[in-house]
VEXRO-238221 format. One line per 5 residues: number of its first residue (from 1); for each residue x, y, z of C-alpha. Coordinates in Angstrom, 3 decimals. Example, Ala and Ser with C-alpha at 12.3 -4.5 7.8 and 13.67 -1.06 7.14 Angstrom:
<sites>
1) 12.300 -4.500 7.800 ~ 13.670 -1.060 7.140
</sites>
This chain:
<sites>
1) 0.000 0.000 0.000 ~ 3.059 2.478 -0.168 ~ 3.524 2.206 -3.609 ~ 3.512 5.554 -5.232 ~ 3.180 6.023 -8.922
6) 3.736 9.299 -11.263 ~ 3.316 9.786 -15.211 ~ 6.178 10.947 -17.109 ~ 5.259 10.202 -20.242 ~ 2.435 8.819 -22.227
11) 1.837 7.851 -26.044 ~ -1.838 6.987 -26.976 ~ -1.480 4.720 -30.999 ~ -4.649 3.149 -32.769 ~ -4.343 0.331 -34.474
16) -3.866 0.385 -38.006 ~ -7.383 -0.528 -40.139 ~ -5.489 -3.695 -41.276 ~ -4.048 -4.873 -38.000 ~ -7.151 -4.244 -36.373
21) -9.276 -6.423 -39.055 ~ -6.668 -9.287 -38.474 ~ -7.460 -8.503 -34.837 ~ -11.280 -8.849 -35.477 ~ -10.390 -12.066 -36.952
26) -9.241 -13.733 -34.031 ~ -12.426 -13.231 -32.483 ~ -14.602 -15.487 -34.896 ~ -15.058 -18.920 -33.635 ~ -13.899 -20.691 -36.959
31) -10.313 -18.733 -36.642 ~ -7.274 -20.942 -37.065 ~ -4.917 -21.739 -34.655 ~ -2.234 -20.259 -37.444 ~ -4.139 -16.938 -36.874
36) -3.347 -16.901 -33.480 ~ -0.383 -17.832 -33.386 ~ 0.753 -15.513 -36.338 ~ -1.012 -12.547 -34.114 ~ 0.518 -13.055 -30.913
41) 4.149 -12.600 -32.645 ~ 2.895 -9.683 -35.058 ~ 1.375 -8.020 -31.605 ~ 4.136 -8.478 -29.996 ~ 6.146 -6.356 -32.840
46) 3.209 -3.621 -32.912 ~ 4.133 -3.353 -28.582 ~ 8.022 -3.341 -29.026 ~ 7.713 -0.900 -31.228 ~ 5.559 2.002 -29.742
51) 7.639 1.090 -26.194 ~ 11.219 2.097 -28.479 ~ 8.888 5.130 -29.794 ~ 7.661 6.227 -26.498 ~ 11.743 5.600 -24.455
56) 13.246 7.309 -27.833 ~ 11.146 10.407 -26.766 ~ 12.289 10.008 -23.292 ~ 16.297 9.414 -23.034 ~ 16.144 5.424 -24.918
61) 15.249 2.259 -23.904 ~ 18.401 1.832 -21.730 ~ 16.330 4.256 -19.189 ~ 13.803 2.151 -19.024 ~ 13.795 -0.687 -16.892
66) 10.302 -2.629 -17.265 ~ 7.925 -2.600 -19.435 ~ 4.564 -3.946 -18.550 ~ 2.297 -5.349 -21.198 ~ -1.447 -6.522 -20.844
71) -1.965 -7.561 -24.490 ~ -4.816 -8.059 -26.680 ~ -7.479 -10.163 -25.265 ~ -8.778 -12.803 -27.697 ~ -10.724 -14.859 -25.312
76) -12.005 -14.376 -21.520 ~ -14.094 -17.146 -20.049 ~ -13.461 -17.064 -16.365 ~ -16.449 -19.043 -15.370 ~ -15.689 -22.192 -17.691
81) -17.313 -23.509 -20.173 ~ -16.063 -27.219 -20.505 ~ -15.152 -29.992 -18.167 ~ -11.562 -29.286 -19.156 ~ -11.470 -26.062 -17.991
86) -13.698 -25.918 -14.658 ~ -11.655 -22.818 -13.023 ~ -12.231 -21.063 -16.369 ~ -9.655 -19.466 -18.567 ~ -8.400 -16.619 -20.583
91) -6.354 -15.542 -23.021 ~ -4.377 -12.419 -24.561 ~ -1.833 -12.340 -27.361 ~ 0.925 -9.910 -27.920 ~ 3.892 -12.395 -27.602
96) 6.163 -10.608 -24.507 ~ 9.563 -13.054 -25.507 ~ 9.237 -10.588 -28.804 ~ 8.718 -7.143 -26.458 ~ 11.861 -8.421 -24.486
101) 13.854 -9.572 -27.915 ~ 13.141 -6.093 -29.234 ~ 13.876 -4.144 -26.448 ~ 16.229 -5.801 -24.505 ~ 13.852 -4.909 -21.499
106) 12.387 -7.174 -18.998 ~ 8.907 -8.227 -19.924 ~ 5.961 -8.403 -17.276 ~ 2.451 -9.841 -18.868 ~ -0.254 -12.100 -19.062
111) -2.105 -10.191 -15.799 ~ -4.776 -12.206 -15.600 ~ -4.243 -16.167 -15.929 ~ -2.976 -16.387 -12.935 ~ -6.008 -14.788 -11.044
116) -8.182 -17.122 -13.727 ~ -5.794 -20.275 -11.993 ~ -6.864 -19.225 -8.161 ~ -10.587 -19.536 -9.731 ~ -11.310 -15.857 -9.940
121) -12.491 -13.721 -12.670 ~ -9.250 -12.615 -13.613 ~ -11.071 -9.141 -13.730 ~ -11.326 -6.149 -13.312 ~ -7.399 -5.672 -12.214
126) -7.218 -2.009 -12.194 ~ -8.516 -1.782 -8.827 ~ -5.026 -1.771 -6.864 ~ -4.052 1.068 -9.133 ~ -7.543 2.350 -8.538
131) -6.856 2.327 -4.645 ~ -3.381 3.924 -5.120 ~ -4.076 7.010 -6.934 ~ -7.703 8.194 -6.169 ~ -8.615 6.596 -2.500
136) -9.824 9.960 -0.455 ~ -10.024 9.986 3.383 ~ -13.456 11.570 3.484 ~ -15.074 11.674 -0.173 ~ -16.190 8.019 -1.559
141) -15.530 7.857 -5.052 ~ -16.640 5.364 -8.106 ~ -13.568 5.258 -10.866 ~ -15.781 3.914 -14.140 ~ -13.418 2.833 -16.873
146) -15.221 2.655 -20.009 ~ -13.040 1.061 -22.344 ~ -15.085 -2.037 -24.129 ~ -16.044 -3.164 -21.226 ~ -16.922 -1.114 -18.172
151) -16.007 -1.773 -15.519 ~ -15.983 0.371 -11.762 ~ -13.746 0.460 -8.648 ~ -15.692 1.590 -5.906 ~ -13.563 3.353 -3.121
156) -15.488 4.272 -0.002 ~ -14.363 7.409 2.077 ~ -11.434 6.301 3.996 ~ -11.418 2.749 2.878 ~ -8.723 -0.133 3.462
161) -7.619 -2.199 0.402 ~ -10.017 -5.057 1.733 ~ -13.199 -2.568 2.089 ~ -12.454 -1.876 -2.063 ~ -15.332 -2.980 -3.894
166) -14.891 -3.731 -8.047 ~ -16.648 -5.849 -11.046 ~ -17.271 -5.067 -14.480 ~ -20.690 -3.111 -15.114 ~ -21.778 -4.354 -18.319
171) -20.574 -2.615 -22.225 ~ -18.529 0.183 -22.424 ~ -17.775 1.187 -26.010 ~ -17.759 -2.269 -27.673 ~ -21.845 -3.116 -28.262
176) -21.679 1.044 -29.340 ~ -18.544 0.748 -31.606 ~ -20.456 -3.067 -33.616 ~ -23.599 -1.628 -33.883 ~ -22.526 1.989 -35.211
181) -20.043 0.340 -37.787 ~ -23.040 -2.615 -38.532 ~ -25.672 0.270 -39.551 ~ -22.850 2.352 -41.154 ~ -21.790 -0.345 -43.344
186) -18.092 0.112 -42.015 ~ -17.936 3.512 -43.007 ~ -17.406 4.620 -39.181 ~ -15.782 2.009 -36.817 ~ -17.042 4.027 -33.803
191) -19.148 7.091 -32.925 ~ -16.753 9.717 -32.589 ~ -17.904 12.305 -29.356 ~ -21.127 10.387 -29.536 ~ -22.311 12.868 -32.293
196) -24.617 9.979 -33.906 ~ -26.460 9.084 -30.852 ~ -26.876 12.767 -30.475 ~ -29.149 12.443 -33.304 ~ -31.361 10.094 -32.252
201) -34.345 8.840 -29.573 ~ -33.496 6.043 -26.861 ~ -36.095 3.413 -27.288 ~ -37.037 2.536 -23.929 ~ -38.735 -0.179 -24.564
206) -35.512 -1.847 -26.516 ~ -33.572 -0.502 -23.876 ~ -35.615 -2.150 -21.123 ~ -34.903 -5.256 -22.891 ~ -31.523 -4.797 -23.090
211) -31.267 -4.529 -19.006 ~ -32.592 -8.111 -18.504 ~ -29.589 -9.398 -19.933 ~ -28.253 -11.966 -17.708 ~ -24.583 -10.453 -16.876
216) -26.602 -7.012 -15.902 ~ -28.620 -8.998 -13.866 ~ -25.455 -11.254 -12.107 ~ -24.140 -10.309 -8.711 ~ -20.944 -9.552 -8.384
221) -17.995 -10.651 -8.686 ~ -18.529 -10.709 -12.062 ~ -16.629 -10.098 -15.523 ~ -17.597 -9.504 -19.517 ~ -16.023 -9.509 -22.545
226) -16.929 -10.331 -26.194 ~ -18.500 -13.388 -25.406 ~ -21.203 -11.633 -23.859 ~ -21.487 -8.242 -25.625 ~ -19.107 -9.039 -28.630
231) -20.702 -9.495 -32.369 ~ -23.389 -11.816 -31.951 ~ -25.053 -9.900 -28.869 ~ -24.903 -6.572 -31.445 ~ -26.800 -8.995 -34.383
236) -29.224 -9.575 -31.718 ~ -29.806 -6.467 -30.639 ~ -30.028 -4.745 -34.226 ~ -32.470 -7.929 -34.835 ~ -34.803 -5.743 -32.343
241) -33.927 -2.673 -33.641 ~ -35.000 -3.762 -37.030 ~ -37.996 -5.336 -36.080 ~ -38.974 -1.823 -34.534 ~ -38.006 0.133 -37.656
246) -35.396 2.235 -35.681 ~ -33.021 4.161 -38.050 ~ -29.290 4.166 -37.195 ~ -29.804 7.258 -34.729 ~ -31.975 5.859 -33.070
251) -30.275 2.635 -32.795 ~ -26.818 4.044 -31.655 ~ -28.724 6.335 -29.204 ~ -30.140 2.887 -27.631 ~ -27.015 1.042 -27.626
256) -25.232 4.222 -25.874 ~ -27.859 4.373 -23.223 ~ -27.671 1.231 -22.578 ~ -24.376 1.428 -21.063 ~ -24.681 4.352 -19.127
261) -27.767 2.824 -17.610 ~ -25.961 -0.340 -16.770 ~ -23.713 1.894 -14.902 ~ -26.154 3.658 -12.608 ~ -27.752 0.389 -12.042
266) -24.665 -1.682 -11.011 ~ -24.050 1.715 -8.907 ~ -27.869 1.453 -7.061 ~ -28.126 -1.732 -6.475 ~ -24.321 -2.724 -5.508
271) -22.616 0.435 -4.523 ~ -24.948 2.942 -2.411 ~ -26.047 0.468 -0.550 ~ -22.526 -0.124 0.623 ~ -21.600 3.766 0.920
276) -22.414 7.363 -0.076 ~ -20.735 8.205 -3.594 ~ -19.385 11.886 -3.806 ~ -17.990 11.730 -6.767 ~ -17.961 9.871 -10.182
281) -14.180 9.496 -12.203 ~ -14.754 8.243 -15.618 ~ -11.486 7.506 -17.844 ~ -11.032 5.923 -21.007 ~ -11.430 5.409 -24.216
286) -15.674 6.072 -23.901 ~ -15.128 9.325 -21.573 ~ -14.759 10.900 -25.045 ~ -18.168 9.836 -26.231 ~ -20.134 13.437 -24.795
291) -23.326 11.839 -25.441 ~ -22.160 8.637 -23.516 ~ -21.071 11.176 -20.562 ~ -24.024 12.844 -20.870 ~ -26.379 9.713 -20.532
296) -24.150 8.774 -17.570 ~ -24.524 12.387 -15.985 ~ -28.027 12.699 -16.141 ~ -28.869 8.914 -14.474 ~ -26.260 10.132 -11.529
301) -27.855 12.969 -11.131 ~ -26.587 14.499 -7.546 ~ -22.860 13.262 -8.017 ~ -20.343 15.049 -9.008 ~ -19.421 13.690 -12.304
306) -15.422 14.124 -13.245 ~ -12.346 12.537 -15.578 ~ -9.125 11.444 -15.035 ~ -8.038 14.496 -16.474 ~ -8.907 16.191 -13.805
311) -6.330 14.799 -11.636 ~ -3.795 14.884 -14.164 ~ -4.315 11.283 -15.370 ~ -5.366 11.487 -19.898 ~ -7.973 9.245 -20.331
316) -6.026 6.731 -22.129 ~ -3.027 6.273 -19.874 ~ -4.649 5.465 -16.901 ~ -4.759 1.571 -17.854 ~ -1.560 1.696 -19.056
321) -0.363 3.073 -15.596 ~ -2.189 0.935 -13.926 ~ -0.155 -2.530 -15.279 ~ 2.946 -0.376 -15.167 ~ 2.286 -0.673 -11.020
326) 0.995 -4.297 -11.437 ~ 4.151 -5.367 -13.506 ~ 6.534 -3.203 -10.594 ~ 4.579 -5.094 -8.017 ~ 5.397 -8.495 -9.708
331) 9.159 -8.225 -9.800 ~ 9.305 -7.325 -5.930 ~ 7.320 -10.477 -5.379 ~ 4.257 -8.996 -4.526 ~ 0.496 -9.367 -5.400
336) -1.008 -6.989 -7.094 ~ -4.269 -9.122 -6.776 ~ -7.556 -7.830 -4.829 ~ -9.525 -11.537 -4.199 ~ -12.233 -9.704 -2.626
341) -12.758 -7.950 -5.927 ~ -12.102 -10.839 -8.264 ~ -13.223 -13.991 -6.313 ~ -10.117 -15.589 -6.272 ~ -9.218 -18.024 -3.681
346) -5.868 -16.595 -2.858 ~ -3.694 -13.199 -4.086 ~ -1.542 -14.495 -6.978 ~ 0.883 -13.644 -8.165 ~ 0.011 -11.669 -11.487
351) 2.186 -11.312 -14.466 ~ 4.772 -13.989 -16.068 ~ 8.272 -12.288 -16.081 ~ 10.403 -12.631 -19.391 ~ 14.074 -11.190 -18.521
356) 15.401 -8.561 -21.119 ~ 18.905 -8.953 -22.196 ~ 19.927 -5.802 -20.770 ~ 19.591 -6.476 -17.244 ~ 21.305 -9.974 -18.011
361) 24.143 -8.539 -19.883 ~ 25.096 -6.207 -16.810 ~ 24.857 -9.784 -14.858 ~ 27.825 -11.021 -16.831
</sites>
C-alpha cells in the first residue's frame, strides 16, 4: 500500500485498419490456430515498437527498466465452459519473448491467468491502481473505466484495500462501436464524441430489454467480454432494432444508453447500498463519447461527475499506468491481486516475467 506512482510520459497509438481487421479475426469462432499464433508474434512487434517510440522520446530504452504489457485479449471465459477447464480461462496475445527480444527490457504480462488459476475472474485488475491514486479519506468515489467493457472500482471514504469494492458493469464502447459500424456499413468504426447518438431517440422499450440481460442482472464478482457483448449480442440487438423500424440514430442512441444505464444500475443496487458516492471518475477510451457522458450524468444525477483528467491522469493512460504498477509489483514479489474484488481463492501472483537482455548482460 506504499507504492507511489507518477506519469512521465504517455503515447496513446490506434491500431492500423489492417491490423485491427486481423485482430477482429481472431475473435470469430472458426479462426485458425495459425491466426493466433501468427497474431501473438505480429502483436508483440506492434508493442516493441511504440515502447522504443515512447523511451526514444524520453532518453532510450536503456532508461527504461520494465515494461509492462497486458496484451490483446482474444478470449475471456473465467467461469468455464467445458469440463476441461472448470476454473475457467483466458487468453491475450501480444507475444512478450518478442517485447523483451526487441527491447532488450524485462517483460511483465499475461495479468490475468494467474487470477483465472486461483478460480477468480481474472477481472477487473485495475482496482489496486484504482486504490493507489484516487482513495480519499473523506469523499467516496466510483472510478468507471469505459473502455469495451466497463467496468468500476468503488472506493469508499477512507477505505482499506479489503473494504475496495470492483466488477465489471456491463458494455462500455464495444456493443456502441459493432452496432454503429453494422448500420454504417463500415464507413465509421465508432461514434466519434457520440455525435450519432446525439441524433437520435433512446427506445425505452428496446432498452428495457436490453437490461434483462443476464450479466446485468449477475451479482458480483462478475466479468464480460466479447462473449457476452461481442458481435453476436450486437446482431441480436439490431435484430430488435430492425424489427422496430429504428433508423441508425436511433439505434446508436439505444445502444449508448444502454451502457450508461448499466452503470447507474450496477451503482444502485451494488454500490450505495454499501456507501455514499461523492464523486464519479470516468477515464477511457468512452469518456470521449459526450453523449455517452451525458447519458451517464443525467442517471447520476446528484454526483459530481469528473475525468481522469482532472487529476492529471489522460484518459487513455490510466490503464496503461495501472499494469505499469501491477508489472513493478510483480518483480518485488508482490500481489497486485484484490480476491475480494475478483473472487479468487488466494492473491496471486500476477504477471509472467520474461528477462530482457539488458539487465542480463550487466549480470555477466
Amino acid at each position: 500500500e506504499t507504492t507511489a506512482a507518477r506519469l512521465i510520459a504517455f503515447s496513446h497509438e490506434n491500431y492500423s485498419e489492417g491490423l485491427r481487421r486481423e485482430i477482429f479475426r481472431l475473435f470469430h469462432p472458426d479462426c485458425p490456430a495459425s491466426h493466433v499464433c501468427e497474431m501473438n508474434f505480429a502483436l508483440g512487434e506492434v508493442f516493441a515498437a511504440a515502447a522504443q517510440r515512447l523511451a526514444d522520446g524520453q532518453g532510450g530504452m536503456d532508461t527504461i527498466h520494465l515494461i509492462a504489457s497486458h496484451g490483446q485479449t482474444v478470449c475471456h471465459l473465467p467461469e468455464g465452459k467445458s469440463p476441461a477447464t472448470p476454473a475457467g480461462s483466458t487468453l491475450q496475445v501480444g507475444e512478450p519473448a518478442v517485447i523483451a527480444e526487441r527491447t532488450g527490457v524485462t517483460v511483465v504480462a499475461d495479468f490475468r491467468t494467474a487470477d483465472v488459476a486461483a478460480g477468480g475472474q481474472g477481472a477487473p485488475l485495475s482496482s489496486f491502481a484504482d486504490y493507489l491514486i484516487f482513495r480519499h479519506p473523506a469523499r467516496g468515489r466510483a472510478i468507471q473505466n469505459l473502455g469495451g467493457i466497463g467496468n468500476v472500482t468503488f472506493l469508499p471514504a477512507g477505505c482499506r484495500l479489503d473494504e475496495v469494492i470492483a466488477f465489471d458493469t456491463g458494455p462500455g464502447n464495444m456493443l456502441i462501436d459493432a452496432i454503429t459500424s453494422k448500420v454504417t456499413e463500415g464507413r465509421l468504426s465508432c461514434d466519434v464524441n457520440g455525435e450519432v447518438a446525439a441524433q437520435g431517440r433512446v427506445d425505452d422499450a428496446l432498452l428495457a430489454w436490453l437490461m434483462k440481460h443476464e450479466f446485468i442482472q449477475r451479482q458480483p464478482p462478475k466479468s464480460a467480454g466479447r462473449e457476452e457483448f461481442g458481435a453476436a449480442f450486437a446482431e441480436e440487438f439490431l435484430a430488435k432494432s430492425n424489427e422496430k423500424g429504428l433508423g441508425a440514430e436511433d439505434a446508436i442512441a439505444t445502444g449508448t444508453a444502454f451502457t450508461a444505464e448499466s452503470v447507474a444500475d450496477a451503482y444502485r443496487r451494488f454500490l450505495i447500498p454499501k456507501g455514499r458516492i461523492d464523486e464519479v471518475i470516468l477515464g477511457g477510451g468512452g469518456v470521449y463519447n459526450q453523449t455517452l457522458r451525458q447519458f451517464i450524468m443525467e442517471r447520476l444525477a446528484g454526483i459530481s461527475v469528473l475525468t481522469h483528467e482532472d487529476f492529471g491522469i489522460p484518459g487513455h493512460a490510466k490503464e496503461a499506468l495501472a499494469f505499469a504498477i501491477l508489472g513493478n509489483e510483480a518483480m518485488l514479489g508482490k500481489s497486485g491481486a484484490m480476491p475480494t474484488v475478483t473472487g479468487a481463492a488466494r492473491p496471486a501472483l500476477l504477471g509472467k516475467i520474461i528477462p530482457g537482455w539488458r539487465a542480463l548482460k550487466e549480470q555477466v
